[in-house]
N, CA, C and O atoms as CSV, one atom per row, in Angstrom:
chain,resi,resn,atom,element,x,y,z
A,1,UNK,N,N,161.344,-36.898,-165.952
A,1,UNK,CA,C,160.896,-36.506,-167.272
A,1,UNK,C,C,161.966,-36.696,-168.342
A,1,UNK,O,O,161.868,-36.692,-169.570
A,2,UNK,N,N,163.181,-36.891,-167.407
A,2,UNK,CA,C,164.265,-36.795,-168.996
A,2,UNK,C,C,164.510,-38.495,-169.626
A,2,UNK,O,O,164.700,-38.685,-170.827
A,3,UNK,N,N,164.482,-39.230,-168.973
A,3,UNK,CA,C,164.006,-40.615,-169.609
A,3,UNK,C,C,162.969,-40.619,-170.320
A,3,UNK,O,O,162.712,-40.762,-171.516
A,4,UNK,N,N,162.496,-40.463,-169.524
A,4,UNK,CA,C,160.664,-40.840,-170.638
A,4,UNK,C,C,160.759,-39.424,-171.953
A,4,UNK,O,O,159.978,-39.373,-172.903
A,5,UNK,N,N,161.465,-38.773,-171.797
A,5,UNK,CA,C,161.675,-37.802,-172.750
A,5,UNK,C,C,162.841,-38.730,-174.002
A,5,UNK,O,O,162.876,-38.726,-175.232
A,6,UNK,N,N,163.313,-39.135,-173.401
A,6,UNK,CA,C,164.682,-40.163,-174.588
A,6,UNK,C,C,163.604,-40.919,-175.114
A,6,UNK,O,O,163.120,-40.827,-176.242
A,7,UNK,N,N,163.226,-41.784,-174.054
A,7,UNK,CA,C,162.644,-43.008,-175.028
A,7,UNK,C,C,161.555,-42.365,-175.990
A,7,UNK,O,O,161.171,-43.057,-176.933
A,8,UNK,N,N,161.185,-41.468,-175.870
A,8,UNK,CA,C,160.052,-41.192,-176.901
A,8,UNK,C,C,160.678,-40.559,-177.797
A,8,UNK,O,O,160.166,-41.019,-178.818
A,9,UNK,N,N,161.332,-39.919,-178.076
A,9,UNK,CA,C,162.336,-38.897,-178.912
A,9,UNK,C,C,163.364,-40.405,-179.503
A,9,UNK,O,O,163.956,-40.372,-180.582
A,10,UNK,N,N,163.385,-41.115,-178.958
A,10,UNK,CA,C,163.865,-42.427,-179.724
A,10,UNK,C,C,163.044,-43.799,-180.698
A,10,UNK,O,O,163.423,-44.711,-181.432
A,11,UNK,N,N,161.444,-43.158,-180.058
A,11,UNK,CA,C,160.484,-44.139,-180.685
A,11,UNK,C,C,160.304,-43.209,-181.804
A,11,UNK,O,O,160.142,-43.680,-182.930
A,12,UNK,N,N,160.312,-42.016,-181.633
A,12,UNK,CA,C,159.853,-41.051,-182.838
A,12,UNK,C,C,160.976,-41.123,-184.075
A,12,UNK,O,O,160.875,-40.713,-185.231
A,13,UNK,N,N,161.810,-41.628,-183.568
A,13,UNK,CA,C,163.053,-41.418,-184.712
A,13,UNK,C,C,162.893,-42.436,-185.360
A,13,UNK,O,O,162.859,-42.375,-186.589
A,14,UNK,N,N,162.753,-43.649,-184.674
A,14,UNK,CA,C,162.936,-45.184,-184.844
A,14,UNK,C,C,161.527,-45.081,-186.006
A,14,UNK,O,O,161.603,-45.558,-187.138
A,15,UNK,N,N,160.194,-44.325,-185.439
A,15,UNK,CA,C,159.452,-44.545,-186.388
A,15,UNK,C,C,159.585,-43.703,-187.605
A,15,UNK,O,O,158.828,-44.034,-188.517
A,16,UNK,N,N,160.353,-42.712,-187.830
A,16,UNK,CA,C,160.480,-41.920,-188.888
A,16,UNK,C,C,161.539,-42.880,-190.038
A,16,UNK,O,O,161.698,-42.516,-191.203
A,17,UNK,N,N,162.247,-44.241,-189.408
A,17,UNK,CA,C,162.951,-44.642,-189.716
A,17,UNK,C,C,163.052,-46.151,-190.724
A,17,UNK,O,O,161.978,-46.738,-190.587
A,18,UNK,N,N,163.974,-46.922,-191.652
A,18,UNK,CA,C,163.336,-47.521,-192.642
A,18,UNK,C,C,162.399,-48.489,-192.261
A,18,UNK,O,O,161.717,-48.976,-193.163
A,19,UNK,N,N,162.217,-48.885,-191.063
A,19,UNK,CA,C,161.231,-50.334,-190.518
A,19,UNK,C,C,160.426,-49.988,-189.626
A,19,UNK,O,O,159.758,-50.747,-188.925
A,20,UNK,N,N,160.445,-48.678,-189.597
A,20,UNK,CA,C,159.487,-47.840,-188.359
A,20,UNK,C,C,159.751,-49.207,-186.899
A,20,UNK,O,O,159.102,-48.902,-185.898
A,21,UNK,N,N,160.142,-49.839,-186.829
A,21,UNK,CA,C,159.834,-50.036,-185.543
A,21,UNK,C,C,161.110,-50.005,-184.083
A,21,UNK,O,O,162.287,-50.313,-184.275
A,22,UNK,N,N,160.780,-49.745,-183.234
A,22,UNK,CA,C,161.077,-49.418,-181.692
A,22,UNK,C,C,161.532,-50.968,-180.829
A,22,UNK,O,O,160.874,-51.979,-180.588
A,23,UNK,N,N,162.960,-50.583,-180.524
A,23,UNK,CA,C,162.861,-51.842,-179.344
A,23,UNK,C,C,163.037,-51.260,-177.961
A,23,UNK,O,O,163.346,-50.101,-177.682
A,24,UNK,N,N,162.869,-51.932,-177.415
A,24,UNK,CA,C,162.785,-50.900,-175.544
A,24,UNK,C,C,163.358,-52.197,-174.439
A,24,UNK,O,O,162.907,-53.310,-174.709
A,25,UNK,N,N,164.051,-52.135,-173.562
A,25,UNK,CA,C,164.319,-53.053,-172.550
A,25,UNK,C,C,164.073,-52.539,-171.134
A,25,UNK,O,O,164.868,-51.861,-170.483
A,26,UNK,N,N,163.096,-52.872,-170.819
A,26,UNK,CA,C,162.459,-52.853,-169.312
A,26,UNK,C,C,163.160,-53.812,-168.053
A,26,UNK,O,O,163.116,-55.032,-167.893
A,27,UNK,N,N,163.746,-52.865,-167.329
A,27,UNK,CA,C,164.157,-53.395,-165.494
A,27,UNK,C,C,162.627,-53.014,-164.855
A,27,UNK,O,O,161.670,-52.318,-165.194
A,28,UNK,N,N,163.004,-53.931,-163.682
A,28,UNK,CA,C,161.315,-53.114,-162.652
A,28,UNK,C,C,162.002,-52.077,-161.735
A,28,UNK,O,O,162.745,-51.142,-162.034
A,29,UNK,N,N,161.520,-52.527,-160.460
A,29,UNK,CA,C,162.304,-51.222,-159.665
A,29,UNK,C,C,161.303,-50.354,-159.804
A,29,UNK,O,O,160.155,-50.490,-160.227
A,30,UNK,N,N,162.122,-49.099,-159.231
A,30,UNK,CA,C,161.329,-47.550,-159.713
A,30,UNK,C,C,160.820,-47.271,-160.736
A,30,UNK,O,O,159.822,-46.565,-160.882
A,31,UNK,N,N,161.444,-47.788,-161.547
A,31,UNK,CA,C,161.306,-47.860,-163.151
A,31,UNK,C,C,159.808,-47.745,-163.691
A,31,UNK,O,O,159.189,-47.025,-164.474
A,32,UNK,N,N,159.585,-48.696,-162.967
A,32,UNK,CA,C,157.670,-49.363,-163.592
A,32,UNK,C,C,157.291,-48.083,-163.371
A,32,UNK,O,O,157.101,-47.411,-164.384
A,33,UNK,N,N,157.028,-47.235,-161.659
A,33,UNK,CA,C,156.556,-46.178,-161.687
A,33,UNK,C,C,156.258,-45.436,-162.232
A,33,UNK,O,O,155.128,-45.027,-162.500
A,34,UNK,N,N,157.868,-44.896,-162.690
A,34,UNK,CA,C,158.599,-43.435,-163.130
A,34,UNK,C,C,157.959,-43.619,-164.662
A,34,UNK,O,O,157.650,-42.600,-165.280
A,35,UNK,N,N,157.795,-44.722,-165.169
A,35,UNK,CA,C,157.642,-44.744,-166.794
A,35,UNK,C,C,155.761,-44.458,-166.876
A,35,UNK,O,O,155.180,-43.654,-167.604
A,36,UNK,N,N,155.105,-45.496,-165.786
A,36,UNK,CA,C,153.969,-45.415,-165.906
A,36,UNK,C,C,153.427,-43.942,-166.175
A,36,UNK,O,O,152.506,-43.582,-166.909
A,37,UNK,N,N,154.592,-42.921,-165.054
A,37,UNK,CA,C,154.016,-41.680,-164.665
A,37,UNK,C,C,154.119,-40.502,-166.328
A,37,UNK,O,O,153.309,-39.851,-166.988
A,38,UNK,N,N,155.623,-40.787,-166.380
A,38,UNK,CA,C,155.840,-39.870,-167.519
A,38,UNK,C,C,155.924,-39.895,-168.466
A,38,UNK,O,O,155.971,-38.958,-169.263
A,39,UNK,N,N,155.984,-41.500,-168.711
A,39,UNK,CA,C,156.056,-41.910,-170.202
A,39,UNK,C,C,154.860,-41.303,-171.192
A,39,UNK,O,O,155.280,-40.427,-171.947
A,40,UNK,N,N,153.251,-41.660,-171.337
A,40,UNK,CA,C,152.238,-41.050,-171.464
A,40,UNK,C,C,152.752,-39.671,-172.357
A,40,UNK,O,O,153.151,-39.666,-173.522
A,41,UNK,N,N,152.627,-38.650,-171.540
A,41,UNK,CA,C,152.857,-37.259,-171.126
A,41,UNK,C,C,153.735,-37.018,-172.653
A,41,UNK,O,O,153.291,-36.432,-173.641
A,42,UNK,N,N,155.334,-37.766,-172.478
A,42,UNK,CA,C,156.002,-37.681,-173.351
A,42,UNK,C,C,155.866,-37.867,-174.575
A,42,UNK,O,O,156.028,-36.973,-175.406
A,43,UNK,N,N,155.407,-39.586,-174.972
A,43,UNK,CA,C,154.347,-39.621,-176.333
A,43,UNK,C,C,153.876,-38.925,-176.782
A,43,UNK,O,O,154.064,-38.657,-177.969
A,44,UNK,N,N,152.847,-38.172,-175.838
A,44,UNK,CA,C,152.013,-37.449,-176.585
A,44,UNK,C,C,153.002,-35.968,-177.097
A,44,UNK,O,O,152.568,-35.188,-177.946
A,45,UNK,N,N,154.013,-35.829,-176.589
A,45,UNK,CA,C,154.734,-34.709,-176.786
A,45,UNK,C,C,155.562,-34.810,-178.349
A,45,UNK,O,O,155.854,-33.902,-179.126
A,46,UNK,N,N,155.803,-36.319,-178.448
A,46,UNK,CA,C,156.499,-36.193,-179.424
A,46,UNK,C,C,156.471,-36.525,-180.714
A,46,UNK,O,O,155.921,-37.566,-181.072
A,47,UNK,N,N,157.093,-35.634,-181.633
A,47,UNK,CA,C,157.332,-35.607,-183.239
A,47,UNK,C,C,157.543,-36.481,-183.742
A,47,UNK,O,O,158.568,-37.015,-183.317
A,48,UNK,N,N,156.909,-37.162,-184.789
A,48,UNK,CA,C,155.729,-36.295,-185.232
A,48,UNK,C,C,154.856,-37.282,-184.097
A,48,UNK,O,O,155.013,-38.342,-183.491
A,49,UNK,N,N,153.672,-36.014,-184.263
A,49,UNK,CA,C,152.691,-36.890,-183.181
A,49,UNK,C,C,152.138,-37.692,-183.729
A,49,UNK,O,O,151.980,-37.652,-184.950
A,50,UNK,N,N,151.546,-38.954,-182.723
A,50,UNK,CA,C,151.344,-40.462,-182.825
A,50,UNK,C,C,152.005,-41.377,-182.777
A,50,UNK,O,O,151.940,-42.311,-181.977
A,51,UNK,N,N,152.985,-41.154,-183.948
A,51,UNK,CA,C,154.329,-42.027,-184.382
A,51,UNK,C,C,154.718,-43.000,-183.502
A,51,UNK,O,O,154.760,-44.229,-183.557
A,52,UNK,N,N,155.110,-41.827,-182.324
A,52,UNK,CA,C,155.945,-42.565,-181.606
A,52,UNK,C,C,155.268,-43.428,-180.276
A,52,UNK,O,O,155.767,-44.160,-179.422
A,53,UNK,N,N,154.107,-43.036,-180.507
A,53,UNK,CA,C,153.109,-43.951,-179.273
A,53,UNK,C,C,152.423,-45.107,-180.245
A,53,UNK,O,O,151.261,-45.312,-179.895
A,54,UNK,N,N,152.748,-45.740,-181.128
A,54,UNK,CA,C,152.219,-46.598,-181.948
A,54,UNK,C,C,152.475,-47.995,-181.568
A,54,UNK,O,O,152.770,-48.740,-182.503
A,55,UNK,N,N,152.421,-48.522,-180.346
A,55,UNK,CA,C,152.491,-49.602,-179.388
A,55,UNK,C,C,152.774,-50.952,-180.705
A,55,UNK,O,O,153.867,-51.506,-180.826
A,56,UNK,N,N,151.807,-51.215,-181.400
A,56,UNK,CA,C,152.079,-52.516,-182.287
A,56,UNK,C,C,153.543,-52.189,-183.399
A,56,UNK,O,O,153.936,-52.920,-184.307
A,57,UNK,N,N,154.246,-50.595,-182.864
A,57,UNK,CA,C,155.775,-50.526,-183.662
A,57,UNK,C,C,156.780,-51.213,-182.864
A,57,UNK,O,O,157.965,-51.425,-183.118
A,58,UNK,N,N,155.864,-51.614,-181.543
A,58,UNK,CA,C,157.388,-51.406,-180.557
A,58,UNK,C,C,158.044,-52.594,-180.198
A,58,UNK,O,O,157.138,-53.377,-180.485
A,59,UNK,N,N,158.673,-53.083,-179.910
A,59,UNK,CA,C,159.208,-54.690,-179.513
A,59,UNK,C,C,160.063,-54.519,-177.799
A,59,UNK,O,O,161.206,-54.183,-177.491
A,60,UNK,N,N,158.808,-54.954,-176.953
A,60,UNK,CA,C,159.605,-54.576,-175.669
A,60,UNK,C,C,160.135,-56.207,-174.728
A,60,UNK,O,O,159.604,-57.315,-174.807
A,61,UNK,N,N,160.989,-55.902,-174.136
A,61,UNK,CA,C,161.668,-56.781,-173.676
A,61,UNK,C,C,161.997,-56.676,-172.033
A,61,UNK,O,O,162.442,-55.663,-171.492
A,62,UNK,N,N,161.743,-57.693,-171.486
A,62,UNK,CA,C,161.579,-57.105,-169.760
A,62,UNK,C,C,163.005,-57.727,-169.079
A,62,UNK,O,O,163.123,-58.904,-168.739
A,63,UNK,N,N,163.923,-56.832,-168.968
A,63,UNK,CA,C,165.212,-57.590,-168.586
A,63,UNK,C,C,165.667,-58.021,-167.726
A,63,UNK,O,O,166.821,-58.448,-167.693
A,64,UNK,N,N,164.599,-58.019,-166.492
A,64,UNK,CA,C,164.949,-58.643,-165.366
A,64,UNK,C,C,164.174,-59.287,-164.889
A,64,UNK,O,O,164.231,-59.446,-163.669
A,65,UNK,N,N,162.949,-60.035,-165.796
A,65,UNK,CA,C,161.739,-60.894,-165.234
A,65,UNK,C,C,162.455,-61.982,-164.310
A,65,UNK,O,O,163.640,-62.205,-164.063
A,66,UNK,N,N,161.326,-62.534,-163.924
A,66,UNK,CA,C,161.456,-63.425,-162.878
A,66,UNK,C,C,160.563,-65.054,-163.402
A,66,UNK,O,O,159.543,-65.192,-164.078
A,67,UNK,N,N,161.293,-65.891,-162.874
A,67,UNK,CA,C,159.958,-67.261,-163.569
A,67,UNK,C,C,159.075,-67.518,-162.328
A,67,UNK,O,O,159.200,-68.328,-161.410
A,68,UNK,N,N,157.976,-66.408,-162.632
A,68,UNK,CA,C,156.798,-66.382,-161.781
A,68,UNK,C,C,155.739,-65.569,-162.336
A,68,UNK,O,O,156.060,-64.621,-163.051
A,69,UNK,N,N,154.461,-65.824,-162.092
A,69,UNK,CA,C,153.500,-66.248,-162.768
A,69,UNK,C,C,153.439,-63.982,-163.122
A,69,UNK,O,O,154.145,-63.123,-162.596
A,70,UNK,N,N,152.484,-63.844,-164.005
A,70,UNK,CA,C,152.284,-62.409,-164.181
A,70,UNK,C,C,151.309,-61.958,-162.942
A,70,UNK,O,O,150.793,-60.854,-163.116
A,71,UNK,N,N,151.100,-62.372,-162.186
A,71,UNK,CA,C,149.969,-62.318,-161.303
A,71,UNK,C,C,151.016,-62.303,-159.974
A,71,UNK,O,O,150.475,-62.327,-158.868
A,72,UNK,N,N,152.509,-62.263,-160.036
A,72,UNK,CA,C,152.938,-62.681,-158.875
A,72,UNK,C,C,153.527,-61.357,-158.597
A,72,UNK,O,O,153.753,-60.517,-159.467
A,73,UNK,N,N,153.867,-61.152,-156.777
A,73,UNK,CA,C,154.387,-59.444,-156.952
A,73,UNK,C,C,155.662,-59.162,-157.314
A,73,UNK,O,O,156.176,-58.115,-156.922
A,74,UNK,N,N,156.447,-60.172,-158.217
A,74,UNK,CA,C,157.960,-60.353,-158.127
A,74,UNK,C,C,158.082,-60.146,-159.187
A,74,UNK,O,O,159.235,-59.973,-159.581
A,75,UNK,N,N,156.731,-60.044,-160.366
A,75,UNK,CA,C,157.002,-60.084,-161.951
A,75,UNK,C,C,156.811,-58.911,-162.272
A,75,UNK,O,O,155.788,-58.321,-161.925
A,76,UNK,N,N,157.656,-58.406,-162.920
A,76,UNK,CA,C,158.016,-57.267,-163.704
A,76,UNK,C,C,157.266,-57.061,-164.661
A,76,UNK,O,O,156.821,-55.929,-164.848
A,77,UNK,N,N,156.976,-58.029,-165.424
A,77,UNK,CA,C,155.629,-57.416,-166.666
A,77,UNK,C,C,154.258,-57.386,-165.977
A,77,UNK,O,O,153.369,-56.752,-166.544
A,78,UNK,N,N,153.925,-58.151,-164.535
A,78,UNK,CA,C,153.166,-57.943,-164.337
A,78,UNK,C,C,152.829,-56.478,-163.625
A,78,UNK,O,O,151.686,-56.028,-163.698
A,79,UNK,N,N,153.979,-55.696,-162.872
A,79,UNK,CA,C,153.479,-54.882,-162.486
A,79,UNK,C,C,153.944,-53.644,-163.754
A,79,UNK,O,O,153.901,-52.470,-163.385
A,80,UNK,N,N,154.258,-53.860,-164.819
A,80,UNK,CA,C,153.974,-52.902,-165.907
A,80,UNK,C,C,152.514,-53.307,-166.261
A,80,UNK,O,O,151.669,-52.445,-166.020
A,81,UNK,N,N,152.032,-54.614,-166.855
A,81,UNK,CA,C,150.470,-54.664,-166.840
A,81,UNK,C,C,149.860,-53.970,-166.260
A,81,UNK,O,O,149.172,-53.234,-166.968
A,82,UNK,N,N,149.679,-53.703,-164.294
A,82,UNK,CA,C,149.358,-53.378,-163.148
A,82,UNK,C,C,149.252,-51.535,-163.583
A,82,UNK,O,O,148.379,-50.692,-163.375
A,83,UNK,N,N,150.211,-51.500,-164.065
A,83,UNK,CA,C,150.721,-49.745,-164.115
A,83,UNK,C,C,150.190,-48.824,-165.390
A,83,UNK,O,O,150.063,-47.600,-165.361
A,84,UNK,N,N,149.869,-49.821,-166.680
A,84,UNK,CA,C,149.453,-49.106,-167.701
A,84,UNK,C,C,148.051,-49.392,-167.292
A,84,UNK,O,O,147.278,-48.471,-167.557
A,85,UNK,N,N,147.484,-50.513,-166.669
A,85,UNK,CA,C,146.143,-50.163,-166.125
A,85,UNK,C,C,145.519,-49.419,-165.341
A,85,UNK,O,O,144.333,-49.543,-165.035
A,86,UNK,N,N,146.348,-48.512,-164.923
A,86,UNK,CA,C,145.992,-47.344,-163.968
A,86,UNK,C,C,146.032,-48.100,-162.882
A,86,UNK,O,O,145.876,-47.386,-161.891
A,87,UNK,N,N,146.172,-49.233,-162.610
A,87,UNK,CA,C,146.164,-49.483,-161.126
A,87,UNK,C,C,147.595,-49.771,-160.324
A,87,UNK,O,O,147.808,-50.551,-159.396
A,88,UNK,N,N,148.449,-48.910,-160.974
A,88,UNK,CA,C,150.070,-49.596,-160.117
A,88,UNK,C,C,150.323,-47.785,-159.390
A,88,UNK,O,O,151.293,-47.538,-158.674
């Protein structure tokens, strides 16, 4: 909870801020999980509400992709795709 507690308490600032927008850098790993699980939860927790769950503020970046297809089990955006679809 205390990650997914930063990054949102960092999207909320970022959006209170002169360009409102959020950058984020994504590893896979546990990661995909742990974010799928608590990230949510946190958004909705944080000040001001909405703000900081405003997805078209955010500019995310996947830092350890792989050159393989999003469909492959090695790709990292694919199993964040996989995970915000409820199915990871």
């Amino acid at each position: 909870p205390a990650l997914a507690r930063l990054v949102a308490e960092a999207a909320a600032e970022a959006a209170r801020g002169e360009g409102g927008r959020f950058s984020l850098g994504l590893s896979g790993g546990s990661l995909v999980e742990l974010l799928a699980r608590e990230l949510p939860p946190a958004l909705g927790a944080a000040a001001p509400p909405g703000a900081a769950a405003d997805p078209s503020r955010w500019l995310v970046a996947f830092c350890d992709e792989r050159l393989v297809p999003p469909e492959h089990p090695e790709s990292t955006f694919g199993a964040y795709r996989v995970s915000g679809d409820g199915g990871g």
